[in-house]
C-alpha positions in Angstrom: 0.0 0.0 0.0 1.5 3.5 -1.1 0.2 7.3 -0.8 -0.9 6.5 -4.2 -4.0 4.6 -2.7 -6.5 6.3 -0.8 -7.5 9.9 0.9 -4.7 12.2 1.6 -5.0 14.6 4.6 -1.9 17.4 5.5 -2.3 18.9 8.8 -0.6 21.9 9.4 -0.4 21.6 13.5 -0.3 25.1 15.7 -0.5 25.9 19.6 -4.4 27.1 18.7 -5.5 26.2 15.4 -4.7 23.9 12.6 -5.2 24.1 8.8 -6.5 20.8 7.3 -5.9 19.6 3.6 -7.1 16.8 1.9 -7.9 15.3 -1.2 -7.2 12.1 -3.6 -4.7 13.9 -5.7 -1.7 16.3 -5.2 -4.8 18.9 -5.4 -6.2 19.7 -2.4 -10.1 19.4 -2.5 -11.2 20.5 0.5 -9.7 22.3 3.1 -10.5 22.6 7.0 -9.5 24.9 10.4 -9.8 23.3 13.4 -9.6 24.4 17.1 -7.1 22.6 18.9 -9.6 20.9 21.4 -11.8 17.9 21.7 -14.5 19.7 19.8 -12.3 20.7 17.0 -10.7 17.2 16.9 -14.6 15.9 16.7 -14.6 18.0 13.6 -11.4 17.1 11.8 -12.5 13.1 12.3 -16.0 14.3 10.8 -14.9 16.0 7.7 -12.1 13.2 7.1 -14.9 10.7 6.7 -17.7 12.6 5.3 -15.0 12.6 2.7 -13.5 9.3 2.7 -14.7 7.0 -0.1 -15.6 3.8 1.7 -13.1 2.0 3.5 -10.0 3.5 1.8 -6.9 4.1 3.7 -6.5 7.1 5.0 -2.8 9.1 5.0 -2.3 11.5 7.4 0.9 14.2 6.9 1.1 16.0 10.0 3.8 19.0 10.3 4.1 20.8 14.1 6.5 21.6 16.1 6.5 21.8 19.9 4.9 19.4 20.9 1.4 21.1 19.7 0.3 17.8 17.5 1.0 15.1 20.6 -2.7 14.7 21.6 -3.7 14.3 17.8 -1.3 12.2 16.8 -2.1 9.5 19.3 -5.9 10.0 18.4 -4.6 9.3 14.4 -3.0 6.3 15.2 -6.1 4.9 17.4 -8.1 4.8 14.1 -8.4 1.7 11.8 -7.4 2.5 8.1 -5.6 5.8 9.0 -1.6 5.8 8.7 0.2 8.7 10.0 3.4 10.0 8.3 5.3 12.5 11.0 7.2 15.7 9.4 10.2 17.1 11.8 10.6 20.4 10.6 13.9 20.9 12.0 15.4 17.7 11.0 14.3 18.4 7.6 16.0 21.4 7.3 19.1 20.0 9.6 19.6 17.9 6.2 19.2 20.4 3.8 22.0 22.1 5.8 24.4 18.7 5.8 23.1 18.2 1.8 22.1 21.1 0.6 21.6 20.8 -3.5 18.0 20.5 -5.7 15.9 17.5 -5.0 15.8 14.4 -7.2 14.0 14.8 -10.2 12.5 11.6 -12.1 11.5 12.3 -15.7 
């Protein structure tokens, strides 16, 4: 099973708010802002499968830094069909530093 298969959703994870993305293609389709609290994470789970298509898996990118996306990334992982894919700002640009040069480009 790759990203290829099934809904993609980016989360964008701040102290207050977070901007949700998600679609079936490198398009987004429809976007969301949640609050970061129970009722807002009651709305992100909503949206995701009002727009999920069935039982198809569900890829979650989520991008924060300090801390701010622990209680939703637990809440992710508790979810059958739903794989989370963790983004460490920091370390990601740690390597750019170390490598620094375009990214790979495949025809």
């Amino acid at each position: 099973m790759s990203l290829q298969e099934g809904l993609r959703v980016a989360i964008d994870v701040s102290s207050e708010k977070h901007c949700v993305m998600m679609g079936h293609s490198a398009r987004p389709e429809k976007k969301l802002e949640v609050d970061h609290s129970d009722e807002g994470f009651e709305k992100l789970f909503a949206g995701i499968e009002e727009f999920r298509q069935g039982e198809e898996p569900v890829w979650v990118l989520i991008e924060g830094a300090g801390g701010w996306f622990r209680p939703l990334d637990e809440l992710i992982q508790r979810r059958v069909g739903y794989h989370l894919v963790s983004i460490n700002n920091r370390k990601m640009a740690r390597f750019r530093e170390l490598f620094p040069g375009g990214g790979r480009q495949d025809g």
